[in-house]
C-alpha positions as CSV (number, residue, x, y, z in Angstrom):
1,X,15.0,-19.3,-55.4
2,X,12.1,-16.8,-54.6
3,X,9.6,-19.4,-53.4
4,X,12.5,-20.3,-51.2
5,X,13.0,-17.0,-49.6
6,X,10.2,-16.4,-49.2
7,X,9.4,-19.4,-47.4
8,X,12.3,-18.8,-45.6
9,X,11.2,-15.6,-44.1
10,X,7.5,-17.1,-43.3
11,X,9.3,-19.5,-41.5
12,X,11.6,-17.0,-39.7
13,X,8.7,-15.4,-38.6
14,X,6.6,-18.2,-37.5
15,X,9.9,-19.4,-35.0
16,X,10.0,-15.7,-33.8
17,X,6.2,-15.9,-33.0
18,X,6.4,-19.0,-31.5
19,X,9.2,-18.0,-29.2
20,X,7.5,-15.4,-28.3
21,X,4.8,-17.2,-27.1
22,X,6.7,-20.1,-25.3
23,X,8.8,-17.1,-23.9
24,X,5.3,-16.2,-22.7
25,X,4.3,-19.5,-21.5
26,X,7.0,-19.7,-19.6
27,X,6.0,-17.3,-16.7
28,X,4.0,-20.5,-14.8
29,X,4.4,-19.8,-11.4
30,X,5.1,-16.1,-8.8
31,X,5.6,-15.6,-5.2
32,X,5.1,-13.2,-2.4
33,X,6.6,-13.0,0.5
34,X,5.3,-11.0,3.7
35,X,6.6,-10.4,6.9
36,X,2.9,-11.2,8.7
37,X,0.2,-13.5,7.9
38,X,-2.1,-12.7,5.7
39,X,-5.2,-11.7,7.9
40,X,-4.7,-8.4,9.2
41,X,-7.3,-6.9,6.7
42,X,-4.5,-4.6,5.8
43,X,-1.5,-4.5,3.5
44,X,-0.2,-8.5,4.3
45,X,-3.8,-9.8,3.1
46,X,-4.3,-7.3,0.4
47,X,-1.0,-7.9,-1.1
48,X,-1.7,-11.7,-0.6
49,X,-5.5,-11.6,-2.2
50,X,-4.3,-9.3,-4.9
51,X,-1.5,-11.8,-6.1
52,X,-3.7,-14.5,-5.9
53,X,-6.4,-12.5,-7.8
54,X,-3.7,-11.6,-10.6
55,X,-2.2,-15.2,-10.8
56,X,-5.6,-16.4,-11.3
57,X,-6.6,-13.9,-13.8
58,X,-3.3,-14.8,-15.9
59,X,-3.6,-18.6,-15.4
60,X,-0.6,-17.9,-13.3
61,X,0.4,-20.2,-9.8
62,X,1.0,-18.1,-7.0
63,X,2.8,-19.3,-4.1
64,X,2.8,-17.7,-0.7
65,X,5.4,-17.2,1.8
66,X,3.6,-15.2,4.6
67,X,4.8,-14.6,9.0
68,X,8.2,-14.0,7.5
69,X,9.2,-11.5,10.2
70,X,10.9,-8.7,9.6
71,X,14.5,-10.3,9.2
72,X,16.5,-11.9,6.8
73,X,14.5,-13.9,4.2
74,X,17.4,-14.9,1.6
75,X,16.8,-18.5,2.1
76,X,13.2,-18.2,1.3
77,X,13.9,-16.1,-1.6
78,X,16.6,-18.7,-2.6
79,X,14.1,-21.9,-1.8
80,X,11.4,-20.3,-3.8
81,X,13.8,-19.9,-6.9
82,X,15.0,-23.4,-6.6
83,X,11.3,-24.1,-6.8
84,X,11.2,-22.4,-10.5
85,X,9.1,-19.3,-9.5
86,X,9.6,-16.7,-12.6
87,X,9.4,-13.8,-10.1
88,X,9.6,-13.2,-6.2
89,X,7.5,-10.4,-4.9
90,X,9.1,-9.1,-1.4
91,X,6.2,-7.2,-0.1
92,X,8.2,-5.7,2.6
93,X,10.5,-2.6,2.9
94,X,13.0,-4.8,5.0
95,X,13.2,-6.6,2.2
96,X,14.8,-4.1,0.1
97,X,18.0,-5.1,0.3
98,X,18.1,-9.0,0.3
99,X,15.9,-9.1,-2.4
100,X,17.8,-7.7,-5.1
101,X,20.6,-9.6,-4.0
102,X,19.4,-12.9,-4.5
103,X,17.4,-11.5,-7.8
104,X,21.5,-11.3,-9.3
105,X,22.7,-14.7,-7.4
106,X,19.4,-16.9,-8.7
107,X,18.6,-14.6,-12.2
108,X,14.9,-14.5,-10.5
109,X,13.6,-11.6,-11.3
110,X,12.3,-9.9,-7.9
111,X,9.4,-6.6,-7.1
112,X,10.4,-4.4,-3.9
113,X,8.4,-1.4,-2.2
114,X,9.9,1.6,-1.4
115,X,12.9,2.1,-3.4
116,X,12.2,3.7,-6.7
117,X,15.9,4.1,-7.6
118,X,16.2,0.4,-7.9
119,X,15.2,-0.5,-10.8
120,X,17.1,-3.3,-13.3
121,X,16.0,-4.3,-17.0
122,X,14.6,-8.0,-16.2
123,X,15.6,-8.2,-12.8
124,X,14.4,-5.8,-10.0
125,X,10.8,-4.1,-10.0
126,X,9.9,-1.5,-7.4
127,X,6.0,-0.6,-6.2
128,X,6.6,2.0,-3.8
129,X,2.5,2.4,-4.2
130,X,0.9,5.5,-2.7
131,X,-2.4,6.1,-1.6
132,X,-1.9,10.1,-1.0
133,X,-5.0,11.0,-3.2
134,X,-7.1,8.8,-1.1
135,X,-5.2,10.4,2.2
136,X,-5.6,13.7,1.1
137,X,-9.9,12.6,1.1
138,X,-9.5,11.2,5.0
139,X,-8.0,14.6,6.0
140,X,-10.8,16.3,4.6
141,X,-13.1,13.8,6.2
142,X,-11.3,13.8,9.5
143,X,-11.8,17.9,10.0
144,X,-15.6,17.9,8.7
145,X,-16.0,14.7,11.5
146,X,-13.9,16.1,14.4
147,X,-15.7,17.9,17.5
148,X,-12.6,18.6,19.1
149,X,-10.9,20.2,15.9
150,X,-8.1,18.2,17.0
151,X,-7.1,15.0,14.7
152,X,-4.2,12.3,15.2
153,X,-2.1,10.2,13.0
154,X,-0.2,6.9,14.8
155,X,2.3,5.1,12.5
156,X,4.0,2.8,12.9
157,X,7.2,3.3,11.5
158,X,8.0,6.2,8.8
159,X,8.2,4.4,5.1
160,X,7.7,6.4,1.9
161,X,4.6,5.3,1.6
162,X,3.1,6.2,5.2
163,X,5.0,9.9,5.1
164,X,3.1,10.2,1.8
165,X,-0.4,9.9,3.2
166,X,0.6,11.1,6.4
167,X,1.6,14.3,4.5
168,X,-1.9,14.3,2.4
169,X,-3.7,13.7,4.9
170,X,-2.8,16.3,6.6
171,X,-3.0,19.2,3.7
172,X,-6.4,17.9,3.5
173,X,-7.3,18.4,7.0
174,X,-5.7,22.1,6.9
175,X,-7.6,22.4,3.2
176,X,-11.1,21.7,4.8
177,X,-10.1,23.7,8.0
178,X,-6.8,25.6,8.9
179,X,-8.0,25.7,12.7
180,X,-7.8,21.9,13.3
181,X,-5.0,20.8,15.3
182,X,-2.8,17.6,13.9
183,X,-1.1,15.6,16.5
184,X,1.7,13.1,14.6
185,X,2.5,10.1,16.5
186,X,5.4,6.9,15.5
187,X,5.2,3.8,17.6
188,X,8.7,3.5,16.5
189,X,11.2,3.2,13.3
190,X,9.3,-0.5,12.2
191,X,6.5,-1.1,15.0
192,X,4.6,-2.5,11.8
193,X,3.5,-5.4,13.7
194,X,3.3,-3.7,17.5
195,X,-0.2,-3.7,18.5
196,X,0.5,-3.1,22.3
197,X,2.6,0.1,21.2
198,X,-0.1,0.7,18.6
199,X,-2.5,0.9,21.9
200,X,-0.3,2.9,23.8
201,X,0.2,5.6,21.6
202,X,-3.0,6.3,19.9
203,X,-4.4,6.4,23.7
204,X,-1.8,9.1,24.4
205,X,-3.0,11.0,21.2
206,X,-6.6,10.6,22.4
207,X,-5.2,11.9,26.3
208,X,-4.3,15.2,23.7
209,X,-7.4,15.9,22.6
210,X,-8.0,14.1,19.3
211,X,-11.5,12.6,18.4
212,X,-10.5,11.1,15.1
213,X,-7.1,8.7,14.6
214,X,-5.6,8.3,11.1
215,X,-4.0,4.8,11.3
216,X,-1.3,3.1,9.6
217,X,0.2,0.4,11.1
218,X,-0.3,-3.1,9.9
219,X,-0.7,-5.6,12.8
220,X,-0.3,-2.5,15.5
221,X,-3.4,-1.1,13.9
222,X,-5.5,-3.6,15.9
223,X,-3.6,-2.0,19.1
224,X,-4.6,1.3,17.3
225,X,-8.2,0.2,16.6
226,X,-8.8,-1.8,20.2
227,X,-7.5,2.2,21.7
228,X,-10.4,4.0,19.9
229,X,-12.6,0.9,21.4
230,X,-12.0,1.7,24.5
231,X,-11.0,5.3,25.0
232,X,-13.3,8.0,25.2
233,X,-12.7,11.6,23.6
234,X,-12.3,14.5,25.8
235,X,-16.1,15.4,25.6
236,X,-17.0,12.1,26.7
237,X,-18.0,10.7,23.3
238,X,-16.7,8.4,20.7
239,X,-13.1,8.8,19.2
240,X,-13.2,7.3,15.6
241,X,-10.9,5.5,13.2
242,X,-9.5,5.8,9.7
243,X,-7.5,2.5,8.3
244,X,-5.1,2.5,5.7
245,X,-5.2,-0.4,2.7
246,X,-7.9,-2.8,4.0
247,X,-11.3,-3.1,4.6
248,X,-11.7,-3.6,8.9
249,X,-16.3,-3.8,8.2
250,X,-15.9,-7.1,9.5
251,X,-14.3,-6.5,12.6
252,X,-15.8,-3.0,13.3
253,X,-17.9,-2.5,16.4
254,X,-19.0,1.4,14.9
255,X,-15.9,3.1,15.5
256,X,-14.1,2.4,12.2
257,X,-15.0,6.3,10.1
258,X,-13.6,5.1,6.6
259,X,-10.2,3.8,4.9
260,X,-8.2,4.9,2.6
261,X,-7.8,1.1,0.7
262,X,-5.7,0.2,-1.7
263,X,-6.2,-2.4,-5.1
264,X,-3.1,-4.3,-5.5
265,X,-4.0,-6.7,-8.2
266,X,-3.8,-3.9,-10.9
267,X,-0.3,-3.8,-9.7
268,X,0.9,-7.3,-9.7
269,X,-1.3,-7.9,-13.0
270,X,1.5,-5.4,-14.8
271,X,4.3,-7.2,-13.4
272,X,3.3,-10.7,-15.0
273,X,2.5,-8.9,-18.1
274,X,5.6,-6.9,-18.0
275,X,7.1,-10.3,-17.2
276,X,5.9,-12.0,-20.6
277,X,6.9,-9.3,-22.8
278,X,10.8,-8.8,-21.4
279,X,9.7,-5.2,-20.1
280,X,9.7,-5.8,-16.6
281,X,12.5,-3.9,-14.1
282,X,11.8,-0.6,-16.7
283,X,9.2,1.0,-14.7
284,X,7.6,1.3,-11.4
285,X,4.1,1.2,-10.9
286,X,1.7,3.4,-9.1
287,X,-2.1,3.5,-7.8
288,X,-4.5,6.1,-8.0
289,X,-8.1,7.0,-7.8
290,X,-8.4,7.5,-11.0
291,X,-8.9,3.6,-11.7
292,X,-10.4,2.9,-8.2
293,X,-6.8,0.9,-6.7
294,X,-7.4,3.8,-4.4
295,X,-10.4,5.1,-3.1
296,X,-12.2,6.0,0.3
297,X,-14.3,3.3,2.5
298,X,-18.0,4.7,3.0
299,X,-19.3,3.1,6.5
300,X,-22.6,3.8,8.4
301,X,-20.4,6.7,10.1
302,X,-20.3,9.2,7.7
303,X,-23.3,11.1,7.2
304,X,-24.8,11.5,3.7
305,X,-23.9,14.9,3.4
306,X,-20.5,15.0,4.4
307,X,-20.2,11.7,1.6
308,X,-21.4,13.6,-1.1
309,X,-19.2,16.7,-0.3
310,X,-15.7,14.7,0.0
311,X,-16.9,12.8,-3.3
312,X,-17.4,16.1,-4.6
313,X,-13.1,16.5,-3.8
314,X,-12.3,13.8,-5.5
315,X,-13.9,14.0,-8.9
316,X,-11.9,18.0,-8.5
317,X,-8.4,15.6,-7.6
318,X,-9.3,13.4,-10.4
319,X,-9.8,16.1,-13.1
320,X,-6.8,17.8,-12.0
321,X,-8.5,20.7,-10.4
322,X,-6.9,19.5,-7.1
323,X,-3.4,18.5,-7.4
324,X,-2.0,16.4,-4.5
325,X,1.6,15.4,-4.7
326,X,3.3,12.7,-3.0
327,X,5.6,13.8,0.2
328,X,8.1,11.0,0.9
329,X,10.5,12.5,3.4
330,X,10.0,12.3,6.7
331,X,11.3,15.8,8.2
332,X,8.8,17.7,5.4
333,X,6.1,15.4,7.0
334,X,6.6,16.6,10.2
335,X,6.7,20.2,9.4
336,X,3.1,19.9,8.4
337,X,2.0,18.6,11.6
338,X,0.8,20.8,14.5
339,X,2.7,18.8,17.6
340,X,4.7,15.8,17.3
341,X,5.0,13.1,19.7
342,X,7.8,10.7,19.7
């Protein structure tokens, strides 16, 4: 009767392990969606590259849904969990709200940005990722770089995670230099992809005396970007760039200063692993420069000195000498600005 409890119980635990690991097994294939395609060296292709990157790493398929638009996407979502997918990754604010809807209608579980509140035990994930730390190095960058001690920021739309590095960036800017001027600038409430009003406005900005732009725009930032191109500051000479997420080297004609980019496979690696040990929809997840998912782009621009001194700022933020904390409402955003344009 021992011999046959305890065999019992071996065998009680072998089934649990092996369920476990078919339960594992079983996460074969993820999506992501995104509203534009995946080349706009900006959040679209890093959220693309990083899934890829994460599915790969895992052994994972990753399917890709990209030039959504910014409008309703419940028949992808649905499509893709008729496909089997074991979780749809709506790399989109707009898609906030569909996403979580079909997540309960299909039992797919589904990652959203920008709603932190949204979180359901093995269903609904949120990202809301912030790159404030790295933000709060670009304003410090911006004032040490500006002759005109005036700076701009063009968005293109006011989402938690632009207020929050709108709002770094700017503490930084008044941290390196109270006297520098900040002009704030929206293209409008979702211009993500609005490269002629990305052009328009961060030409306007320059017309008010800025000599640096702090970008964050998506597709518009290549309206941004072309402006900067072909706009001279007030003194006659260059007016240079800060991007947001991605890496622009490739397409830079010496005008692009730094960006603030972002590592999104650290992010999406968690959800799969989350995924295989019934944990995910029980946290969010975050970025930092602690890791490197955030951290400043050094280019030609930036002169060795100034490098060395902004490193300098972030091994203080990293060791908690500097504390920067995330600002996601808009109105406290503009408060910190110096003139804001609408």
């Amino acid at each position: 009767m021992k011999k046959y409890l305890l065999a019992t119980a071996s065998g009680l635990m072998l089934a649990t392990f092996m369920l476990g690991s078919s339960m594992a097994a079983e996460v074969k294939s993820i999506a992501i969606l995104t509203p534009e395609e995946g080349t706009d060296y900006g959040w679209n292709q890093q959220g693309i590259d990083a899934a890829k990157a994460a599915g790969a790493a895992a052994g994972v398929e990753v399917k890709v849904a990209q030039g959504l638009g910014y409008g309703d996407v419940r028949p992808t979502l649905r499509e893709l969990a008729e496909d089997g997918v074991s979780l749809m990754i709506a790399h989109a604010s707009g898609y906030n709200t569909a996403a979580p809807e079909i997540a309960e209608e299909t039992k797919v579980p589904v990652a959203i940005v920008d709603t932190p509140t949204g979180l359901k035990a093995g269903l609904v994930a949120d990202y809301t990722l912030s790159g404030h730390e790295g933000a709060y190095l670009a304003g410090r960058l911006a004032a040490k770089t500006s002759r005109s001690k005036t700076v701009g920021i063009v968005v293109s739309g006011e989402p938690p995670s632009w207020n929050s590095q709108s709002a770094a960036f700017a503490q930084g800017v008044k941290a390196e230099n109270p006297e520098v001027k900040i002009i704030y600038a929206v293209i409008g409430p979702a211009a993500y992809s609005d490269a002629a009003g990305g052009k328009r406005v961060t030409e306007s900005v320059i017309a008010a005396g800025a000599d640096v732009i702090f970008g964050q725009g998506n597709g518009s930032s290549f309206g941004m970007l072309q402006a900067v191109e072909t706009t001279k500051a007030a003194d006659g000479g260059k007016v240079m760039f800060i991007d947001v997420i991605g890496d622009k080297t490739a397409i830079d004609k010496g005008y692009l200063l730094s960006s603030v980019v972002w590592n999104i496979e650290p992010v999406y690696a968690a959800m799969i692993a989350d995924l295989k040990a019934d944990t995910f929809g029980t946290k969010s997840y975050a970025i930092g420069l602690k890791d490197d998912s955030v951290k400043l782009l050094k280019t030609p621009q930036i002169p060795e000195d100034v490098w060395t001194s902004v490193m300098a700022v972030r091994d203080e933020i990293v060791n908690g000498t500097i504390k920067v904390e995330p600002v996601y409402e808009a109105t406290a955003v503009r408060a910190l600005m110096t003139d804001v344009k609408e």
